[in-house]
C-alpha positions in Angstrom: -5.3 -28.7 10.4 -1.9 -27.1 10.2 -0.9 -23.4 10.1 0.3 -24.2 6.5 -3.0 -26.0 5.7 -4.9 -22.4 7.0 -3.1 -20.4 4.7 -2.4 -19.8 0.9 1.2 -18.4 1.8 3.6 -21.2 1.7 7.1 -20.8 1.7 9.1 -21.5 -0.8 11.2 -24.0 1.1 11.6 -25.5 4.3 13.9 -23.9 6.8 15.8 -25.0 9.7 15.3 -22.1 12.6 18.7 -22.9 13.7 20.2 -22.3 10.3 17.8 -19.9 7.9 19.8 -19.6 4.4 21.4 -16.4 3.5 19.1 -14.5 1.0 20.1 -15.1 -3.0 22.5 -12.3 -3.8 21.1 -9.4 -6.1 21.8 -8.7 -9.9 24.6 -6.7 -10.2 23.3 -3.9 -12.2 19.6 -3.7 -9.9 20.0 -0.8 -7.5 16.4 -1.6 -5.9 17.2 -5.2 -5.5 20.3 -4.1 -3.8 18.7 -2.1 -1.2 15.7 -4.7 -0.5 17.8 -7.2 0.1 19.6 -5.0 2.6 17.0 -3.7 4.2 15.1 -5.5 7.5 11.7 -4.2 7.5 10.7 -4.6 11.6 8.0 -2.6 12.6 6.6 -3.2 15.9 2.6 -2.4 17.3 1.0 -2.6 21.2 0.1 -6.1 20.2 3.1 -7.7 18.2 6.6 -7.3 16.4 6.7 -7.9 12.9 9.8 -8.5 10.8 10.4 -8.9 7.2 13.5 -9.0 5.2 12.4 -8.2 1.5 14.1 -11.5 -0.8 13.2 -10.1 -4.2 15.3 -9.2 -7.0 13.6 -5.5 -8.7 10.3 -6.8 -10.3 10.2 -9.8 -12.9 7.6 -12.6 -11.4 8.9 -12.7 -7.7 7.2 -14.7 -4.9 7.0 -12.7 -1.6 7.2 -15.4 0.9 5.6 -15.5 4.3 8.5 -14.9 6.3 9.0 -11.8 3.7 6.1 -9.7 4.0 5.1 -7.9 7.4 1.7 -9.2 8.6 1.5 -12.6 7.2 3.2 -15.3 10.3 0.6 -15.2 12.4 -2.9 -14.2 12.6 -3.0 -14.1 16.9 -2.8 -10.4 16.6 -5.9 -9.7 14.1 -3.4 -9.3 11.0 -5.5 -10.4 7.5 -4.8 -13.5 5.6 -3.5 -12.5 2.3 -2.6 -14.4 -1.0 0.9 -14.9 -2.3 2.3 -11.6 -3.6 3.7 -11.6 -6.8 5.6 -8.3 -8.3 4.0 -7.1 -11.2 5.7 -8.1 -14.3 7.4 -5.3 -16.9 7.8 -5.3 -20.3 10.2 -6.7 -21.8 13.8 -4.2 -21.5 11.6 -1.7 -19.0 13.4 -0.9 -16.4 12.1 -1.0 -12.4 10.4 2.3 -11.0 13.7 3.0 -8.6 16.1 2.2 -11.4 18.9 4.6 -12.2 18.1 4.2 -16.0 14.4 5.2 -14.8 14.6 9.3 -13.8 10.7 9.7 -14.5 10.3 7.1 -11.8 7.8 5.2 -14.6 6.4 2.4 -13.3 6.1 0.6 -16.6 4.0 -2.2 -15.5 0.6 -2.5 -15.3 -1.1 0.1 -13.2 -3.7 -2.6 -12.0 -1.3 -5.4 -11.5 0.0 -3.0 -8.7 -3.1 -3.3 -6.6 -2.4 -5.3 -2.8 -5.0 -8.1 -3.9 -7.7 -8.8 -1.1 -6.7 -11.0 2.0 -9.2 -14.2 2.8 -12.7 -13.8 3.9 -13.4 -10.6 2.0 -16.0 -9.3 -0.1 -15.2 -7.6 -3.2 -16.5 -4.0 -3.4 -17.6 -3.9 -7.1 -18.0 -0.4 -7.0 -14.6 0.3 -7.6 -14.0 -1.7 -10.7 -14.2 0.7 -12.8 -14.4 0.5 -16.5 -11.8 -2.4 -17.6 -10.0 -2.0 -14.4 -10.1 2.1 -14.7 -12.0 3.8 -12.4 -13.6 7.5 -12.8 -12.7 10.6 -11.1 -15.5 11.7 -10.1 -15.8 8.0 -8.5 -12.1 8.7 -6.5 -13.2 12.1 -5.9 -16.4 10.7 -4.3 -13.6 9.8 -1.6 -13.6 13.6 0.0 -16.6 15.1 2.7 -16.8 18.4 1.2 -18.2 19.6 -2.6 -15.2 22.4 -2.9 -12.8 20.3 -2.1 -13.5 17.9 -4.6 -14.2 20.4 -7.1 -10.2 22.0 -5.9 -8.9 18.0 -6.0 -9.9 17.4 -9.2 -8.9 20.4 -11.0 -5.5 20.0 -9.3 -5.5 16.4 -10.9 -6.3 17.5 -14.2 -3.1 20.1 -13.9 -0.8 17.8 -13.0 -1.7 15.4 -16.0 -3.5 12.5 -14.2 -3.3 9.5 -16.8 -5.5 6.9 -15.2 -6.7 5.4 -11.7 -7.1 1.5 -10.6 -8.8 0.9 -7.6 -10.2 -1.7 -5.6 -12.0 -2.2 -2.4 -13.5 -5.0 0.4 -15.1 -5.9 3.4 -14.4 -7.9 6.0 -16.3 -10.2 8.5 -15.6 -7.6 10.9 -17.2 -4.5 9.4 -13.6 -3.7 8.5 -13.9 -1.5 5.0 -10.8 -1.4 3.0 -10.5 1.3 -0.3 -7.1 1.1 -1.8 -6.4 4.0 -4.8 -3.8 4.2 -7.1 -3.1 7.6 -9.4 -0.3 7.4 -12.1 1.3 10.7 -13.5 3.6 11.4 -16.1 6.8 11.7 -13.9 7.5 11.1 -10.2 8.1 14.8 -9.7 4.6 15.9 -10.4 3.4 12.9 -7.6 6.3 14.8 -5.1 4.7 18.3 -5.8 0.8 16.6 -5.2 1.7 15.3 -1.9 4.2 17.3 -0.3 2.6 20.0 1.2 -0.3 20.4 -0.5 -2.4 17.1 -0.3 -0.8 15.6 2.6 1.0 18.2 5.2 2.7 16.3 8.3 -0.2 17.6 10.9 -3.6 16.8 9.1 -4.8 16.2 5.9 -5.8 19.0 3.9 -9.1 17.5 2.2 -11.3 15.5 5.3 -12.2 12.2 3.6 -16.0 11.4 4.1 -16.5 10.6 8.2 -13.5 11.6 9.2 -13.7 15.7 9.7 -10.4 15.8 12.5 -8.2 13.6 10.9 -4.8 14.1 12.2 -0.7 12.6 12.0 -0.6 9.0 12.9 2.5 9.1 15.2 1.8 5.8 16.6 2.8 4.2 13.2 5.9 2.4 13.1 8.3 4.1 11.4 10.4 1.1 10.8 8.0 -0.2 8.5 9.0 2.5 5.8 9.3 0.6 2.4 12.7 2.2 0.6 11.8 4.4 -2.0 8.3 5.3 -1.2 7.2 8.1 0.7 4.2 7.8 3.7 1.8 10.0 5.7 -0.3 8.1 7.7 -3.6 9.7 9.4 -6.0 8.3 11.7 -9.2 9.8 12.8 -9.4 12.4 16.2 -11.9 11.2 18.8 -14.9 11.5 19.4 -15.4 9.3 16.5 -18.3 9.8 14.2 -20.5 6.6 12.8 -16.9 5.0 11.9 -13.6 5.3 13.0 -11.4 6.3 9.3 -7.9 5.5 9.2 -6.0 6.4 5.8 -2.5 6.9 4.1 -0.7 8.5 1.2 1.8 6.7 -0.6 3.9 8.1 -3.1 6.0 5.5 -4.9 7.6 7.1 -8.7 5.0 8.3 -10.7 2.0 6.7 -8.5 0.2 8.6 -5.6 -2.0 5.9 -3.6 -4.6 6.2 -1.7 -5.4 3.9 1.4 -8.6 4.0 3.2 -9.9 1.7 6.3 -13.2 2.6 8.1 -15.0 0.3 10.6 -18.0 1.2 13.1 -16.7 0.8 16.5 -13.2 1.6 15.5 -10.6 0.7 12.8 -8.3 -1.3 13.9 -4.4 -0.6 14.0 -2.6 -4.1 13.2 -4.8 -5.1 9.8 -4.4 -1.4 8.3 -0.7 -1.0 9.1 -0.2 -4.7 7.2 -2.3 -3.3 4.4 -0.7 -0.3 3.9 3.2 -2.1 3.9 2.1 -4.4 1.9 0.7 -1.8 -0.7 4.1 0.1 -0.2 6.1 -2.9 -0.8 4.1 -3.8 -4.2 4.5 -0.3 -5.4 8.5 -0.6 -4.3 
């Protein structure tokens, strides 16, 4: 069986190494599509470089190829198998979150159409679907070791006008647990004031998630996997481990804070939770 056969990711075309095509050129009036189009996403980890050049014009119904998306050419290195990505789709006339039209930083699409979908061989975690795709506070909340701070959390949530939350969450063969979040406010400057220095400070965390009391900075984290337009803080957990190793990262992309969680006994591993979190940047992008 082939490497195409093995995976749902096909690209769109067939391309000559000796002579890959020069990426479509962008709409004139998309600054976003600009800027992805411009950018080389590389990233490189103790195990393997990955490159991706991001071919999509701003939202609309745009295939991210194979050779697009960090994480997805080979699957030597432990990196997840994961469906075609497809941008969200917006109303029609709604500009993208990163548009100069768009100074709220809305992202008028479908809060649960912006969830990274799970890769192959994983097993749905039903708790987190919610009510019609919404999940409950008290449910994200449920995210955080100690009572006070998710009493703090969730006051500071209702403050800041939290609208809604989608969610979803899997396992893998491995052990490999996988919780992804995503928190929509009014305006893009009310996610800036959440995780600046008050949800997410550059040395550790300021709420411990559940198993994971000495979280600190991730500095091994390739910084040149930083999706345009959305801001990171990656954390991974201080040994001595407890029952799990916890890995987890803040995204804030417009008016959408994310959460992303990965836990496994034994250890979390670095390659399938950097690729996890890109690719949740890149959907929120």
């Amino acid at each position: 069986m082939t490497e195409e056969q093995q995976t749902s990711v096909r690209p769109a075309e067939k391309v000559l190494p000796e002579a890959p095509p020069a990426p479509p050129a962008p709409p004139h009036n998309d600054r976003k599509a600009r800027g992805v189009l411009r950018a080389a996403l590389r990233w490189t980890t103790a195990v393997a470089v990955f490159a991706a050049v991001g071919a999509a014009t701003a939202y609309g119904l745009t295939r991210l190829e194979r050779t697009d998306v960090p994480g997805l050419s080979t699957r030597s290195d432990g990196r997840w198998e994961y469906p075609v990505l497809t941008r969200a789709p917006l109303p029609s006339g709604s500009p993208g979150p990163f548009a100069e039209s768009n100074g709220a930083g809305t992202h008028h699409a479908d809060l649960r159409a912006l969830l990274l979908p799970a890769p192959a061989d994983a097993e749905d975690d039903r708790t987190l679907r919610g009510r019609d795709g919404w999940l409950a506070r008290k449910d994200f909340l449920a995210e955080y070791a100690a009572k006070d701070d998710r009493a703090e959390l969730g006051q500071r949530l209702t403050d800041h006008g939290l609208r809604h939350i989608a969610a979803r969450g899997w396992s893998m063969p491995d052990g490999t647990r996988t919780r992804i979040y995503l928190l929509q406010f009014d305006t893009a400057a009310v996610v800036d004031a959440l995780l600046g220095p008050y949800l997410a400070p550059y040395s550790a965390p300021k709420f411990p998630l559940r198993g994971a009391a000495t979280s600190a900075n991730d500095e091994t984290f390739p910084q040149e996997a930083l999706v345009e337009d959305v801001q990171r803080v990656v954390y991974d957990e201080a040994r001595p481990y407890g029952g799990e190793q916890v890995r987890h990262a803040y995204l804030a992309a417009g008016d959408t804070l994310a959460l992303v969680v990965q836990s496994r006994e034994g250890g979390a591993r670095a390659v399938p939770f950097q690729q996890t979190v890109t690719l949740q940047s890149q959907l929120l992008g």
